[in-house]
N, C-alpha and C positions, 0 to 999 in steps of 0.2 A: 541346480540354480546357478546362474553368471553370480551373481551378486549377493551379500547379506541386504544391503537396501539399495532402491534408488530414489534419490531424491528430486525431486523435480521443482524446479528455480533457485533460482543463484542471486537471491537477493540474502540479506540480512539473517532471515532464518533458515534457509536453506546452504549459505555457507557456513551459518555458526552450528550445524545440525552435522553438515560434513566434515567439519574440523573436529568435532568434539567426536564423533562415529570412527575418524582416522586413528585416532589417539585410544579410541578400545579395539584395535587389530580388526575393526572389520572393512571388509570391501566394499566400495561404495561407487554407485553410479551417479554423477551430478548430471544434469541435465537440464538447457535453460536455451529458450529464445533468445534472451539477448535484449529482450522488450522492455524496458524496467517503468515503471508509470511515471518517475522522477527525472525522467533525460532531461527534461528542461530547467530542473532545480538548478543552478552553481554552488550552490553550499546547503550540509545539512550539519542542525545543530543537537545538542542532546547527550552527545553519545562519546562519553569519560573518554578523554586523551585524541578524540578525534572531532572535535566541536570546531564548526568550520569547514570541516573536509569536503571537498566534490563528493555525489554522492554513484561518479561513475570512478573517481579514484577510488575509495574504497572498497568498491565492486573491484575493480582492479585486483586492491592490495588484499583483499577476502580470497581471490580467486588463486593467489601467488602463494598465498599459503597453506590451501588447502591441497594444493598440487604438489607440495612438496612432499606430503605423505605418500609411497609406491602403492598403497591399497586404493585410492582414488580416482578414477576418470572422469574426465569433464568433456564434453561433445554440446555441439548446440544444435538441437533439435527441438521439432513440434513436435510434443507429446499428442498424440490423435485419437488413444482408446487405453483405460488399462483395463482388464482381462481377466479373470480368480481362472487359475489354474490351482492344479494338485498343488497342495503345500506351498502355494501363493501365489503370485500376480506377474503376468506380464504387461510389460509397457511397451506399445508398439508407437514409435514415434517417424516422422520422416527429417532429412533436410531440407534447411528453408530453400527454396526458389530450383529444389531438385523432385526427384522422382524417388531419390536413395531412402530405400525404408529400414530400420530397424526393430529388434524385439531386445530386450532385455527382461530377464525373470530375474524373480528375487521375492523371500518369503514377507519383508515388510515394504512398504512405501511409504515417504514422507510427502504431503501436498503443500508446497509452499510459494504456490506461483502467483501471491498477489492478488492484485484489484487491475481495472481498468477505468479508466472515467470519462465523463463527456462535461465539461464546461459549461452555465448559465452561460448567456448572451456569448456563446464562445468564440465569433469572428471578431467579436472587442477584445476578451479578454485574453485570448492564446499571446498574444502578443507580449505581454505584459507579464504571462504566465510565469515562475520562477524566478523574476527577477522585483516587479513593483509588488505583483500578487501573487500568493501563496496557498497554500489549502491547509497546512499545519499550525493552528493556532499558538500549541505548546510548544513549537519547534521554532519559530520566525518571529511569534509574539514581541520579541523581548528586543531584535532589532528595529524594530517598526516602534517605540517608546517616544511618546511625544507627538506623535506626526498628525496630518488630520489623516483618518484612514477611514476607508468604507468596508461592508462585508456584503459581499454578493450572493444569489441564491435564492433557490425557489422551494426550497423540504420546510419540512414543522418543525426545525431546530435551530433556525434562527436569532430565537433571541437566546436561548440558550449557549450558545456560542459569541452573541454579544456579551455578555455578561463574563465572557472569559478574556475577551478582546479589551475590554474598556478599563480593563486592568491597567492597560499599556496608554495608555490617552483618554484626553477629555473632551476628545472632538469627534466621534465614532457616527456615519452616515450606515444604515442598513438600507440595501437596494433590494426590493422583491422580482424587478424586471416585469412590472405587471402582475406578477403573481397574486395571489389567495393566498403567501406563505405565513403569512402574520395575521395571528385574529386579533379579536377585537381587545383579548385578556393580553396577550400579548403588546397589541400596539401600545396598550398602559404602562405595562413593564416597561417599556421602553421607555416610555416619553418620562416615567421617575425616575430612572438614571440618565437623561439629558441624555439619549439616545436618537437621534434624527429617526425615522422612516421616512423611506422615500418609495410610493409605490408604483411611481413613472418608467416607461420602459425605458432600458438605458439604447441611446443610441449609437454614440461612439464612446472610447474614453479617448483621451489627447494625452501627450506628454512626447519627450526629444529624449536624446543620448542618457539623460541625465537619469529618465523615469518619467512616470505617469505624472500629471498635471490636473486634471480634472476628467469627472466622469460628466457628459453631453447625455440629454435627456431628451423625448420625444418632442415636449414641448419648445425646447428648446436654452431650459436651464442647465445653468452648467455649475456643477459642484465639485469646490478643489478638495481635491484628494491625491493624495502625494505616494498611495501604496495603499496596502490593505491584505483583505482575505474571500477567497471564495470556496464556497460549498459545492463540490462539486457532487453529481451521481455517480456513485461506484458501482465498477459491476464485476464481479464474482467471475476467472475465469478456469472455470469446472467444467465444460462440453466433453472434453476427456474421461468422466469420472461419473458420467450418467447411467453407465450400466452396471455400478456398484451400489445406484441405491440409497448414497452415503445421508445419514439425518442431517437437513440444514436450515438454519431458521428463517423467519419472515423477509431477511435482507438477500437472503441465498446463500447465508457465508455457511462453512462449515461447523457444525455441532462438536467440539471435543469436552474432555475430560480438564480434572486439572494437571492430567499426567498428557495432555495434547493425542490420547489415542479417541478415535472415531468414533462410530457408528457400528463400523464393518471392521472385525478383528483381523491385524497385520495393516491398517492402513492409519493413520497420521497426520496432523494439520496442524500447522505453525507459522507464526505470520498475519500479515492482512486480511489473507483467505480466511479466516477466524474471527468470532465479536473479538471486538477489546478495544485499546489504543492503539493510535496508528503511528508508533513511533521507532527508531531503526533501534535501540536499545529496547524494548520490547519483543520488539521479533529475533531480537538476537537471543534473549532470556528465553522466550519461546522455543525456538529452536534449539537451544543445550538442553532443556528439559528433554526435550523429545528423543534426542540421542540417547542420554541417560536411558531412558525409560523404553527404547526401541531395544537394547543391547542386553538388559536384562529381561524384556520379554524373550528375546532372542535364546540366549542363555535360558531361561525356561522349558524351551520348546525342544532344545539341543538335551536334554537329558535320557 
């Protein structure tokens, strides 16, 4: 085997996986795109001693110190297939915008490469993305206090996610964008916590330097709204990991334990790619569990 694990993504749980993996003498392959779903955040909040921080400096300062350990390498590559070999897995990856392939073996794997999303009305909202509006209600909630704010989105959890939101303000507009996302039990809930629906398609939102001003409607009302939150679709990125078979549930994410081990023994999931909360202190707790629990599997097998 090259390697005791290789990890693959260099977010949150996959450097707190590597850090904590360094720190028990094993060898560790990190391995990451480079893609993170947050490029567009400025600040992420949440997360003791670092509340505020970039959530590309962090990735930085994650990546500075897991390198400091001599058992660690980090490469950015496209992970493309991993493989069940004798006594475990290879990960055949390439580099981005080359031809250069590699393999790396190693008896355990950690999957920790996140979500991907696609935006409601997404040529309004990209713009506004990270800065006026947000997708982490528990993470950005708390600055958004007071304001009038909207939440965007077309899934069946919309009010349910109002109801976390209006915490923060007593001026809260839910936009469907046309959708069916809100029935009829719902449109109730709403309207007894002084909740707007608005089920017009959104056609522009407005706003300068300063932020978002109002969302522009088909009809051609316009509703001020100063910031907010959008529901985006997340999508599970697993294409790698389809000929293991791995159990995943009705969203696509991966199936673990509460010790973050799999489906398929020697493999691992920590992070977003998992139900739970989608929060960087989360996947961080995630990912040291998994270490723990990879090294003493490890230790197991080594007898």
């Amino acid at each position: 085997m090259d390697v005791d694990v290789v990890v693959i993504g260099a977010g949150p749980a996959g450097l707190a996986a590597s850090l904590n993996l360094a720190r028990q003498q094993r060898t560790v392959a990190l391995v990451d795109s480079n893609r993170p779903r947050h490029a567009a955040t400025l600040q992420s909040h949440g997360f003791i001693t670092r509340d505020g921080i970039s959530p590309l400096e962090m990735r930085s300062l994650g990546r500075e110190e897991v390198l400091r350990y001599p058992t660690v390498t980090h490469e950015r590559t496209l992970v493309r297939q991993i493989v069940a070999v004798d006594d475990g897995f290879a990960v055949q990856a390439e580099q981005p915008g080359s031809r250069a392939e590699s393999e790396t073996r190693a008896p355990a794997v950690l999957i920790a490469t996140g979500l991907s999303e696609t935006l409601p009305a997404s040529k309004h909202v990209r713009p506004w993305y990270g800065t006026s509006l947000h997708s982490c209600m528990d993470c950005d909630g708390y600055d958004k206090r007071g304001q009038a704010l909207a939440l965007i989105g077309e899934t069946p959890d919309l009010v349910e996610r109002a109801m976390v939101i209006r915490r923060h303000t007593h001026d809260l507009a839910v936009f469907t964008n046309g959708s069916d996302a809100v029935d009829d039990a719902g449109a109730t809930r709403l309207a007894e916590h002084g909740v707007t629906l608005v089920r017009t398609p959104i056609a522009a939102i407005e706003g300068d330097r300063s932020g978002m001003q109002a969302i522009v409607l088909d009809d051609g009302e316009r509703s001020i709204r100063t910031g907010g939150f959008v529901r985006p679709w997340w999508h599970p990125q697993l294409e790698f990991a389809e000929s293991l078979g791995l159990e995943r549930d009705d969203d696509g994410l991966v199936v673990v334990d509460r010790s973050q081990r799999a489906s398929v023994e020697g493999i691992y999931a920590a992070g977003d790619i998992t139900p739970g909360y989608r929060q960087l202190a989360v996947a961080a707790g995630a990912g040291t569990i998994a270490a723990s629990v990879i090294n003493r599997d490890l230790i197991a097998r080594e007898r």
